[in-house]
Backbone as CSV, one residue per row, in Angstrom:
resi,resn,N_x,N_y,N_z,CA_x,CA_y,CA_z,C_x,C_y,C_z
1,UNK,18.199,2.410,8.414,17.657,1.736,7.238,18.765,0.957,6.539
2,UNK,18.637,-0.463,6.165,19.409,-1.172,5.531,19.230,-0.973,3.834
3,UNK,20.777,-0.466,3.401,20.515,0.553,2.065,20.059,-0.644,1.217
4,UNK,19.196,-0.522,0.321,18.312,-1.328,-0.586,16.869,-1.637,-0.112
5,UNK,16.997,-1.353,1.406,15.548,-2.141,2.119,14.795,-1.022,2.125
6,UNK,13.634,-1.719,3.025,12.941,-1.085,3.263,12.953,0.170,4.575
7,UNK,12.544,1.386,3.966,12.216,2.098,5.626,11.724,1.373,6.736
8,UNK,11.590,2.263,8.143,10.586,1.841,9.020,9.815,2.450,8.787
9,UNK,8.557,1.642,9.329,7.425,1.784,9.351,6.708,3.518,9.637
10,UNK,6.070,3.690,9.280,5.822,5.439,9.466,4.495,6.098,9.370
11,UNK,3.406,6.796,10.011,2.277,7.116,9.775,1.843,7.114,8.042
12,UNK,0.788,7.236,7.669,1.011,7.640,6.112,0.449,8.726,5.939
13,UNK,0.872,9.372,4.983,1.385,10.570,4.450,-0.145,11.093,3.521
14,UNK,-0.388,12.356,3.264,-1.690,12.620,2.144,-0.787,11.839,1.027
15,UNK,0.211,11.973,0.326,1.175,11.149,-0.879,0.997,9.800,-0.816
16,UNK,0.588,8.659,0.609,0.520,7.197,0.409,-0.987,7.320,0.225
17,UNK,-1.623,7.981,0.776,-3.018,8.055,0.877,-3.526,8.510,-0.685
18,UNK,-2.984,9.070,-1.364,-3.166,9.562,-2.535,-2.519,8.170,-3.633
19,UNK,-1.260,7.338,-3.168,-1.056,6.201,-3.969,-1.943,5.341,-3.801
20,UNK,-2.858,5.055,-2.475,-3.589,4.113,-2.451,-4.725,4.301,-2.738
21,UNK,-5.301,5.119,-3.176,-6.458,5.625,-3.782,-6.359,5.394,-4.897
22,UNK,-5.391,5.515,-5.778,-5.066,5.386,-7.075,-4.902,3.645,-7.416
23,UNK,-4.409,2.774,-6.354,-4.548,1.443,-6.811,-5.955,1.186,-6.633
24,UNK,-6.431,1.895,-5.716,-8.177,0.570,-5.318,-8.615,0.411,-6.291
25,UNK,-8.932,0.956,-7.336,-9.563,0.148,-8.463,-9.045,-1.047,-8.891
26,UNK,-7.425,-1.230,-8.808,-6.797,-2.467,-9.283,-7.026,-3.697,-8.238
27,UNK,-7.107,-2.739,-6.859,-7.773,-3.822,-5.553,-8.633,-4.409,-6.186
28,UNK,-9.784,-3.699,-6.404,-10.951,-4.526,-6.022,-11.378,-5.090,-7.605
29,UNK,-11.128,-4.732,-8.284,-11.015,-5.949,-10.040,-10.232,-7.164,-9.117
30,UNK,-9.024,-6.703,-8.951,-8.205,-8.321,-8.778,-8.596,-9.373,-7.316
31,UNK,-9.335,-8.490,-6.219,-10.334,-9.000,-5.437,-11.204,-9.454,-5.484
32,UNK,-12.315,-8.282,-6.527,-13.326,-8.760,-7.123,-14.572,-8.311,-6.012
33,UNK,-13.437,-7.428,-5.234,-15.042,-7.231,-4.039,-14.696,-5.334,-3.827
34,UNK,-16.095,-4.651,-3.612,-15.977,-2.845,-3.609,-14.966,-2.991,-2.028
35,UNK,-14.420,-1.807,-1.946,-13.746,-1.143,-0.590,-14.635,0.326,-0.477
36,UNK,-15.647,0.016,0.484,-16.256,1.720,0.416,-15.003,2.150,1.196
37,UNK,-14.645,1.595,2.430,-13.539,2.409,3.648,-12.206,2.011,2.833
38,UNK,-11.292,2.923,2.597,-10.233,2.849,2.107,-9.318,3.738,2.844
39,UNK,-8.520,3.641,4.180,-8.008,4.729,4.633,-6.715,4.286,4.665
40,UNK,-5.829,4.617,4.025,-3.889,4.235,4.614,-3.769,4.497,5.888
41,UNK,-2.941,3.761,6.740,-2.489,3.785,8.069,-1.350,3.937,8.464
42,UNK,-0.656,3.326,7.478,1.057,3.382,7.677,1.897,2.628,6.594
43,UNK,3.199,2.995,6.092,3.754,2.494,4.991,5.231,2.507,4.968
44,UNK,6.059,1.535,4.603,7.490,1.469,4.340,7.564,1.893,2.524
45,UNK,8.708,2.377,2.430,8.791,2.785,1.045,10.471,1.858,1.162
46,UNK,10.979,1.576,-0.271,12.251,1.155,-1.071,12.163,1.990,-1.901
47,UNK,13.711,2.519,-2.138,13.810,3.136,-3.883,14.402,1.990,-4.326
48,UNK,14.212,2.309,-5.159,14.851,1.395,-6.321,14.762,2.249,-7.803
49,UNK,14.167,1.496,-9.128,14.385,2.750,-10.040,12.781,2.843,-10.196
50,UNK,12.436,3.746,-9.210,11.428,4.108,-8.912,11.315,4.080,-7.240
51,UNK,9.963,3.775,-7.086,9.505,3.353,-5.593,8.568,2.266,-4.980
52,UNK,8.905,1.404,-4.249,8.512,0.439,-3.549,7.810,0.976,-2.489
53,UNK,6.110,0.495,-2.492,5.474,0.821,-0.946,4.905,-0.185,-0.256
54,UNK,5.213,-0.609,0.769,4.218,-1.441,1.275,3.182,-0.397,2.418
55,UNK,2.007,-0.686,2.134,0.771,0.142,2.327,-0.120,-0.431,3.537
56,UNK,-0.892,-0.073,4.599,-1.822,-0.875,5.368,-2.699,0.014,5.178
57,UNK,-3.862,-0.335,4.913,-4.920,0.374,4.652,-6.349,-0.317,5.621
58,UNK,-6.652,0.452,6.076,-8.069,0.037,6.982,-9.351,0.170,6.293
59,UNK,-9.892,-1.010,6.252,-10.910,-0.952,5.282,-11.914,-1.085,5.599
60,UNK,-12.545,-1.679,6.978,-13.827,-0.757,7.828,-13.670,-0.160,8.724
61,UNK,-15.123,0.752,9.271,-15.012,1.677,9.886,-15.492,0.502,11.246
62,UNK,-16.418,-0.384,11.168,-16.542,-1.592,12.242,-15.622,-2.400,13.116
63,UNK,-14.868,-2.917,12.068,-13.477,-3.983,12.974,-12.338,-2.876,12.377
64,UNK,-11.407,-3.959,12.519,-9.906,-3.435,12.755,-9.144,-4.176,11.335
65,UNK,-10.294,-4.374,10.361,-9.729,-5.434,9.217,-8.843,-4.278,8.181
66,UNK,-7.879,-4.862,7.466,-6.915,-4.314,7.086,-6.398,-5.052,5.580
67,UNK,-5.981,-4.066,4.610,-5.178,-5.180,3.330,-4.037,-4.533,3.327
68,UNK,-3.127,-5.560,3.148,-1.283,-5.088,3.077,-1.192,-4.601,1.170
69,UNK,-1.065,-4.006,0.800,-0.560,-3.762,-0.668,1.063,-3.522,-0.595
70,UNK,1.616,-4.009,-1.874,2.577,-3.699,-2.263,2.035,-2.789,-3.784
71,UNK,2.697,-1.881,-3.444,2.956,-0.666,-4.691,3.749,-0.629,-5.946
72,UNK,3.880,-0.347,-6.997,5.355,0.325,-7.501,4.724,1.556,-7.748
73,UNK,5.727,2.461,-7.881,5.675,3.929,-8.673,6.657,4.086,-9.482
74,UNK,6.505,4.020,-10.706,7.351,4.463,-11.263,8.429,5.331,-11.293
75,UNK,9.330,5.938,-11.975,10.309,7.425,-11.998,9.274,8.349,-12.522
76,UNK,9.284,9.801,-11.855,8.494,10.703,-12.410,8.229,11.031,-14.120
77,UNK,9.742,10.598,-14.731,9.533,11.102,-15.997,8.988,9.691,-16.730
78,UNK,8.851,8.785,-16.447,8.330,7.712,-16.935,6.460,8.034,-17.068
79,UNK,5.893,8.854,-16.491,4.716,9.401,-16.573,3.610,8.367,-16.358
80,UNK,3.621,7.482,-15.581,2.952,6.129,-15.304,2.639,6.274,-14.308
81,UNK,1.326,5.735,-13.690,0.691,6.175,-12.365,1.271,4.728,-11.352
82,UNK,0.639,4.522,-10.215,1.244,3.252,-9.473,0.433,2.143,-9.616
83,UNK,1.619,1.355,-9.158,0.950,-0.138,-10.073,0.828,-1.175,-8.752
84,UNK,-0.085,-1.630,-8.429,-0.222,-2.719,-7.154,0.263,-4.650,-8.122
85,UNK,1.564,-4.516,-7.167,1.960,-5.408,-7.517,1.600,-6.624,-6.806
86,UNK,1.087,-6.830,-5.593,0.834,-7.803,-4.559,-0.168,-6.974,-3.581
87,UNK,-0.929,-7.986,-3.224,-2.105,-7.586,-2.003,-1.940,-8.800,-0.661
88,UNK,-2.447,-8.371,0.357,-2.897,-9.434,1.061,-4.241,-8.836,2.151
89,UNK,-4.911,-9.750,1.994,-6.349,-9.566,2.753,-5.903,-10.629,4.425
90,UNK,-7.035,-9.609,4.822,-7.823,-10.924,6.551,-6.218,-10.189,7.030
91,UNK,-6.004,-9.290,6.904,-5.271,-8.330,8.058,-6.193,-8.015,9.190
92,UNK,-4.907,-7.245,10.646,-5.938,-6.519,11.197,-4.729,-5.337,11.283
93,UNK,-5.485,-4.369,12.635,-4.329,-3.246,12.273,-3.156,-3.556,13.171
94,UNK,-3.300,-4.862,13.940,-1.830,-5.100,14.935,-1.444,-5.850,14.120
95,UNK,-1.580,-6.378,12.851,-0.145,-7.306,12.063,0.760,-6.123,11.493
96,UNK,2.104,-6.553,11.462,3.074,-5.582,11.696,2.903,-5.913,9.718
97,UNK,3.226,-4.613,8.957,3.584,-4.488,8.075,5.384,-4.812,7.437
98,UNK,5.227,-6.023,6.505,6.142,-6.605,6.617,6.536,-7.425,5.038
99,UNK,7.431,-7.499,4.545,7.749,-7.406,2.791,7.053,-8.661,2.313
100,UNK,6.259,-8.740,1.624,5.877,-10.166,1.196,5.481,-9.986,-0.554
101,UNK,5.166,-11.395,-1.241,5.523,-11.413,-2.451,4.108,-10.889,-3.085
């Protein structure tokens, strides 16, 4: 791991699966469309002063369609839940998860 970057890539965890549950509501306001299928697939994390995730989440159970999220999490004592800072839609699950704005 290049110190500041990001991990590799890594199954996700009940903990990403539990951060990305916690953004979909901010998904789908700033989408503007429901996610019934919401499953994490795999995720790079950054620390920083807090935590950086980039997230792939599979969002039907039909195709192979996918949204990239970027995360923050705050520091624990900051008491703030996670905040979706960037999305990207019209994934599938072979685009490689990869830092974007």
């Amino acid at each position: 791991m290049i110190p500041g970057g990001f991990t590799e890539t890594k199954p996700a965890t009940p903990e990403v699966q539990e951060i990305a549950d916690q953004v979909k509501p901010q998904l789908e306001e700033k989408d503007k469309k429901p996610y019934p299928v919401f499953v994490a697939i795999t995720y790079k994390s950054q620390v920083v002063a807090g935590t950086n995730y980039l997230i792939k989440v599979s969002v039907s159970n039909s195709t192979d369609e996918c949204v990239h999220l970027k995360v923050f999490q705050s520091l624990p004592h900051e008491n703030e839940g996670p905040s979706l800072t960037s999305y990207e839609t019209g994934k599938t699950k072979n685009d490689p998860l990869s830092y974007f704005e």
